[in-house]
C-alpha positions in Angstrom: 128.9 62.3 112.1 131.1 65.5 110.8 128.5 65.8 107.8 125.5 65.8 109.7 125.2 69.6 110.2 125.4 70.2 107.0 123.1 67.9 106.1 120.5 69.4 108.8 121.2 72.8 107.2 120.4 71.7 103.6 117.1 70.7 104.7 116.2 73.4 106.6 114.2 76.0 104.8 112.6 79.1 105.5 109.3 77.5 105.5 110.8 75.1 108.8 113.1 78.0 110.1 112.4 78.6 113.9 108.5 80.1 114.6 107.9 79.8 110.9 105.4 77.0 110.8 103.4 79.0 113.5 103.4 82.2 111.5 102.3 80.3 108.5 99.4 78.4 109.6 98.4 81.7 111.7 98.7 82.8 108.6 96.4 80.6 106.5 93.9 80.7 108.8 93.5 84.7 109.3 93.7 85.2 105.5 91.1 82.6 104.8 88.4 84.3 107.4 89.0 87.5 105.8 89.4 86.5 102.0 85.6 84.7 102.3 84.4 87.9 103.3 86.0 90.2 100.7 83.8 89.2 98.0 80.8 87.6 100.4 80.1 91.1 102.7 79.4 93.6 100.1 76.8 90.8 98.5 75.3 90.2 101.7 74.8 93.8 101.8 73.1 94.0 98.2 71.2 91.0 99.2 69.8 93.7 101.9 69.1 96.3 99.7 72.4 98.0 99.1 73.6 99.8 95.5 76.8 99.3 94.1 78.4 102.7 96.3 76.9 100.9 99.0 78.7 97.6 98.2 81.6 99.0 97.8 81.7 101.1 101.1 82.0 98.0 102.8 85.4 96.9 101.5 86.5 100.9 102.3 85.1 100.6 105.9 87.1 97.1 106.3 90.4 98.5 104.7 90.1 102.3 106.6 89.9 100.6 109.6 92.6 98.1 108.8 94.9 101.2 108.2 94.3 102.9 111.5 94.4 99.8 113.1 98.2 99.4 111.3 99.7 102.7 112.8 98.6 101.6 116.2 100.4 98.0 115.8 103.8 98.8 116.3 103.0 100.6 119.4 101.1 97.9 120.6 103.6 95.0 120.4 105.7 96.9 122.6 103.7 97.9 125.3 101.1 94.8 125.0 103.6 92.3 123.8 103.3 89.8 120.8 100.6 87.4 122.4 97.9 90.1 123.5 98.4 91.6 120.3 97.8 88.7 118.4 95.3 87.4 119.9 92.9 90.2 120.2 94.0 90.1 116.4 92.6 87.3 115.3 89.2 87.1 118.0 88.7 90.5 116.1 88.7 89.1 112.8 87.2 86.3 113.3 83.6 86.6 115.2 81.9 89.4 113.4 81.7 86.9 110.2 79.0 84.6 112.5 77.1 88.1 113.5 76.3 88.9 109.9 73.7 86.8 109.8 71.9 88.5 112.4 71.2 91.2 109.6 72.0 92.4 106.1 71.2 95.9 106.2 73.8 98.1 105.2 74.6 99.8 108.7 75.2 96.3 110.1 77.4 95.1 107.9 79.3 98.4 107.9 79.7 98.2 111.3 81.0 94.4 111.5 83.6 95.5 108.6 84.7 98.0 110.7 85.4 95.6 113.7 86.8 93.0 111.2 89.4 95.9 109.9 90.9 96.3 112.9 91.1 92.3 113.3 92.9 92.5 110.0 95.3 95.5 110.8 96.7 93.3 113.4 97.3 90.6 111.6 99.3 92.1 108.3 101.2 94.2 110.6 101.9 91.8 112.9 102.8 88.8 109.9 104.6 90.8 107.9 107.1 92.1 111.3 107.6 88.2 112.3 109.0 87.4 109.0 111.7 90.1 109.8 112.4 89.0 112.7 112.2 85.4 112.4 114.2 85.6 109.0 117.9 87.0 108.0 118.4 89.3 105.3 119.8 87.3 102.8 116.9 84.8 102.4 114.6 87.1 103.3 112.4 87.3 100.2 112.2 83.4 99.9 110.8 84.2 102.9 108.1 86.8 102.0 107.1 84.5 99.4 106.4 81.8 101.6 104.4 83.8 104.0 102.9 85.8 100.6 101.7 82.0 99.5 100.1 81.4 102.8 98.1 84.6 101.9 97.7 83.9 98.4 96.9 80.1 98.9 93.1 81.1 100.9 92.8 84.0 98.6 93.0 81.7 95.4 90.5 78.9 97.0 88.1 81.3 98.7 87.7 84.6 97.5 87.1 82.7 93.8 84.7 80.4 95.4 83.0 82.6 98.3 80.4 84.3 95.8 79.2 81.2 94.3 79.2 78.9 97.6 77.0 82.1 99.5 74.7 82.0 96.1 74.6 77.8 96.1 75.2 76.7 99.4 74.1 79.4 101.2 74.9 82.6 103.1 76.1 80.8 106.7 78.3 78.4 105.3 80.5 81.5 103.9 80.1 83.0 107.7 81.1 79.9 109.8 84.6 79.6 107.3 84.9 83.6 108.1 85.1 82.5 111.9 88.5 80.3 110.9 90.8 83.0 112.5 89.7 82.0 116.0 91.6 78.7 115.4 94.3 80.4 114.7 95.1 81.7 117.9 96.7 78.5 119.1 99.5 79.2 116.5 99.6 83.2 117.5 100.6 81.7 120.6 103.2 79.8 119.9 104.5 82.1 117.9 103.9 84.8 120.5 106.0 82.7 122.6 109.4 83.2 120.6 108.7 86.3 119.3 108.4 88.2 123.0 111.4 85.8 124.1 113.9 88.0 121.4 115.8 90.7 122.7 114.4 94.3 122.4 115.8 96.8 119.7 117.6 99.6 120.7 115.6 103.0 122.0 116.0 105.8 119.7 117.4 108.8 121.9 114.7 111.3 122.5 116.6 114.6 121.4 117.2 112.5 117.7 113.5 110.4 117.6 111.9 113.5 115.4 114.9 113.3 112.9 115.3 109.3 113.5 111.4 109.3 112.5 111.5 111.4 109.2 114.3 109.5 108.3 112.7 106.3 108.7 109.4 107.0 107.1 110.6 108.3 103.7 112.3 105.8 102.5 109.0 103.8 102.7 107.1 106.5 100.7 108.3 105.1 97.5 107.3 101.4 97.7 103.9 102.0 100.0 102.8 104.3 96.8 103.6 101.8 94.0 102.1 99.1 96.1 98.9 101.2 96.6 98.3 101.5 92.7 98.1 97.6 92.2 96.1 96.7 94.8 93.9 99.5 94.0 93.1 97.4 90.8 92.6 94.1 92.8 90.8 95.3 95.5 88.7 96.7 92.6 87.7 92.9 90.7 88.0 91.0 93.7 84.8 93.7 95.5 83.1 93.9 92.1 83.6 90.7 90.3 80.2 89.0 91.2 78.7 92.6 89.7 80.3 93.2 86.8 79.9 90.1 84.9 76.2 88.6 84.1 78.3 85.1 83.7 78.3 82.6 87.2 80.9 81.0 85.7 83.2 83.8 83.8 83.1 85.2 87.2 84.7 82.1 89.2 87.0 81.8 86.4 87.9 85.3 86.7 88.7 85.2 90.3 90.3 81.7 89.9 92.8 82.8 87.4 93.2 86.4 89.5 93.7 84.8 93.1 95.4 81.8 91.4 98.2 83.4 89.0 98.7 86.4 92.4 99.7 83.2 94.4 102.2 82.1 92.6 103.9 84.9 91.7 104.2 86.6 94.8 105.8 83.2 95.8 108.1 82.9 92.8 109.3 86.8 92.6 110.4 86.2 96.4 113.2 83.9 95.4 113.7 86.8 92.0 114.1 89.7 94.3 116.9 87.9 96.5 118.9 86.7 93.3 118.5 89.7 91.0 117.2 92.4 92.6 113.8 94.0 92.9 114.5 97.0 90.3 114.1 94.7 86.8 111.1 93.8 87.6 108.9 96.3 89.2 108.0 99.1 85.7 107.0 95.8 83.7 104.5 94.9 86.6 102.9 98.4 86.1 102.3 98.1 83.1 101.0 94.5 83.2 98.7 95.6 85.4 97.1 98.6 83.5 97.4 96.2 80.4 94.8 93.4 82.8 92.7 96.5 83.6 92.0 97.1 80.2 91.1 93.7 79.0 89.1 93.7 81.9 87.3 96.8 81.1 86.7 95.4 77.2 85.5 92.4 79.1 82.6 93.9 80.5 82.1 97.0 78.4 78.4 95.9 77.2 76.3 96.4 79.7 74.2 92.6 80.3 77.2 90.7 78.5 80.5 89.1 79.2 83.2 88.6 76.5 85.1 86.0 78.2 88.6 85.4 76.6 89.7 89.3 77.4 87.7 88.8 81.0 89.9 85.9 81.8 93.4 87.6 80.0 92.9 90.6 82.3 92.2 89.2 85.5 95.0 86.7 85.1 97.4 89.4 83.6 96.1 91.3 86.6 96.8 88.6 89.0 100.7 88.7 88.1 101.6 91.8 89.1 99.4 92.0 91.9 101.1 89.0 93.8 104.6 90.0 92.3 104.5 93.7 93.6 103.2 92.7 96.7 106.2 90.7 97.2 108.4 92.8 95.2 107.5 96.0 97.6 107.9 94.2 101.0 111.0 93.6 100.1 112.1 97.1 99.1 110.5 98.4 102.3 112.2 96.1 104.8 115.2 96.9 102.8 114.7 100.5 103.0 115.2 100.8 107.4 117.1 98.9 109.8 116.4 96.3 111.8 114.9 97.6 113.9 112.7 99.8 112.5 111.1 96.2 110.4 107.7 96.6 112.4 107.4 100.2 111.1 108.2 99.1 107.3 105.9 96.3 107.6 103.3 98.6 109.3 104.0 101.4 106.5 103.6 98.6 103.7 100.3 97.5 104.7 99.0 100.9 104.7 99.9 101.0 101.6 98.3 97.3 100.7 95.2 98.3 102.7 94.4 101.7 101.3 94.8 100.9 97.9 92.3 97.5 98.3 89.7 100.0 100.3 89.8 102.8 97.6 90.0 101.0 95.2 86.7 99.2 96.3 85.6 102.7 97.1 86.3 104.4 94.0 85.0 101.6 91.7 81.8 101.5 93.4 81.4 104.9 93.1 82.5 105.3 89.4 80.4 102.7 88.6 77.2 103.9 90.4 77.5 107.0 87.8 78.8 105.7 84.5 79.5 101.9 84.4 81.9 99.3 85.5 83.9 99.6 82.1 84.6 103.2 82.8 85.8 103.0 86.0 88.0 100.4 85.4 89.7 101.8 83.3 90.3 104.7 85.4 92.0 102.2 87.8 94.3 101.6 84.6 95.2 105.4 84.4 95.7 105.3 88.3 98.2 102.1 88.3 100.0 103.7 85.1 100.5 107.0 87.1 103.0 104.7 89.6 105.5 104.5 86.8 108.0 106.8 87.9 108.0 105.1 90.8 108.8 102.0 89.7 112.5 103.4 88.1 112.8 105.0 91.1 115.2 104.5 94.5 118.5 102.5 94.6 117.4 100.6 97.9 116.3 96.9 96.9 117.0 97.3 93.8 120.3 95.3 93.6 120.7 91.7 94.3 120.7 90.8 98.1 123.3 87.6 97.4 125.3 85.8 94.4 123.5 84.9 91.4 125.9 82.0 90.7 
């Protein structure tokens, strides 16, 4: 009898800890209505009549949206409380994906992005801020790797597949799996439940909250910026993948290896960052991923063909350090403030995660328009290589959180 808690302990994991499971499957199922969509709404808008700047103002709508929707988070959990917040969340996301098919002119779908952003803003923030809470310190990055492979997992299946099933299948087969967040409010309420049951932080006092602010926020600069330059690049294939390549089947593999190789390396550099640190890992990341943004760029550089060995090499090489800086970053930010300031961090960080996915989306689409998809790819490889300082930079994260032994 005197072993057994020890032997409960052992099996517990992060993934089982206490409101985990909820968080997950909310998880799974927000990510997987808005990963269908990522690739899906900017076709439905060509499929309307839309150029490639026109595409690619979709994903910008979704993610400037999402951002504004982030800065308002934070202040919504404490006045609204975890389960209005949620909720609204995830009704957000998920019904404008059944309204696109009552049109797929460009104005609509802008508009239904917009909504969907919002949804979305609610849900990083909100994700990202329970793993804080519901996690210590010291395993805290096994954690972010569990909740970045509930991301990851939907991104891997459907924003690889989403293109070809809305080409094959058909257009409202890709909407109804965007509605999936709605079934995900039954785990934002149980979550909700434990999350508004934890004691409130402390109030800043007003004469310091200026000061208390600044010196919250700048901490965060650092990571939010090198996180913006890689998912500049994958918000970049992931929007334009279906339009760069004149190969239906270069392009699945493309995103398969992409989604596929982010998965599981923002899960394995979780369990990395809490043995050894974040620093060795973050400048070789960089430079992975403006090393996948040039094979990429080679890829497609002939305009009607697809050379598909450096196509798949980029994407994949692309797909490491996008899922390993995402994971690698969270952790420096969280690392950065105290607890109670995790809801800004993790509010901060998806800015960064956000804006970086729309402009990059943005800026693609707009290179692209005027040049070709070569060039501007490759001008998301000078963008990601211009985040190296960054990546030697601050001491904050960059040691290991416990014992390597």
């Amino acid at each position: 009898m005197r072993n057994a808690p020890a032997k409960s302990a052992a099996r517990e994991t992060v993934r089982n800890a206490p409101g985990m499971p909820a968080l997950l499957l909310l998880t799974a199922t927000g990510f997987s209505g808005f990963a269908v969509l990522l690739p899906t709404a900017p076709l439905w808008a060509v499929h309307g009549g839309a150029d490639a700047a026109g595409a690619g103002s979709v994903n910008a709508v979704l993610m400037l949206c999402t951002v504004f929707a982030q800065s308002l988070v934070p202040t919504a959990i404490r006045r609204l409380g975890w389960r209005t917040t949620l909720v609204c969340g995830m009704v957000l996301l998920g019904v404008p994906s059944l309204l696109h098919l009552l049109s797929a002119q460009l104005g609509v779908v802008l508009a239904l992005a917009a909504v969907r952003g919002l949804g979305f803003g609610v849900l990083t923030v909100c994700g990202a801020g329970a793993v804080a809470e519901l996690v210590e310190p010291a395993r805290r990055g096994q954690a972010i790797g569990a909740y970045g492979l509930a991301i990851a997992g939907p991104q891997f299946i459907l924003v690889s597949t989403a293109p070809w099933a809305a080409q094959n299948l058909g257009f409202g087969v890709v909407f109804a799996v965007g509605a999936l967040p709605l079934l995900g409010v039954v785990p934002a309420l149980r979550l909700a439940r434990r999350l508004d049951a934890r004691p409130a932080g402390p109030e800043i006092p007003h004469q310091d909250a200026g000061r208390d602010k600044w010196a919250t926020y700048l901490p965060l600069l650092r990571p939010m910026l090198l996180l913006l330059g890689v998912t500049t690049a994958g918000g970049a294939l992931i929007t334009f993948a279906p339009q760069m390549s004149d190969d239906p089947t270069a392009t699945l593999g493309g995103l398969l290896l992409l989604t596929g190789t982010a998965a599981l390396s923002r899960w394995r550099f979780g369990a990395l960052a809490d043995r050894y640190g974040t620093r060795p890992f973050r400048w070789p990341l960089v430079v992975v991923t403006a090393v996948g943004l040039t094979l990429t760029a080679w890829a497609v550089a002939t305009e009607g063909t697809t050379d598909l060995v450096p196509l798949l090499a980029g994407t994949a090489l692309v797909g490491v350090s996008y899922g390993g800086l995402q994971n690698l970053t969270l952790v420096d930010a969280f690392a950065a403030v105290d607890n109670r300031s995790s809801g800004i961090a993790s509010a901060v960080w998806n800015v960064g995660f956000d804006a970086g996915t729309g402009v990059g989306a943005l800026l693609v689409g707009y290179l692209a328009t005027g040049t070709s998809f070569s060039v501007a790819l490759m001008a998301m490889a000078a963008l990601s290589l211009a985040t190296l300082p960054l990546a030697f930079a601050g001491r904050r994260g960059a040691g290991p959180r416990r014992p390597a032994g």
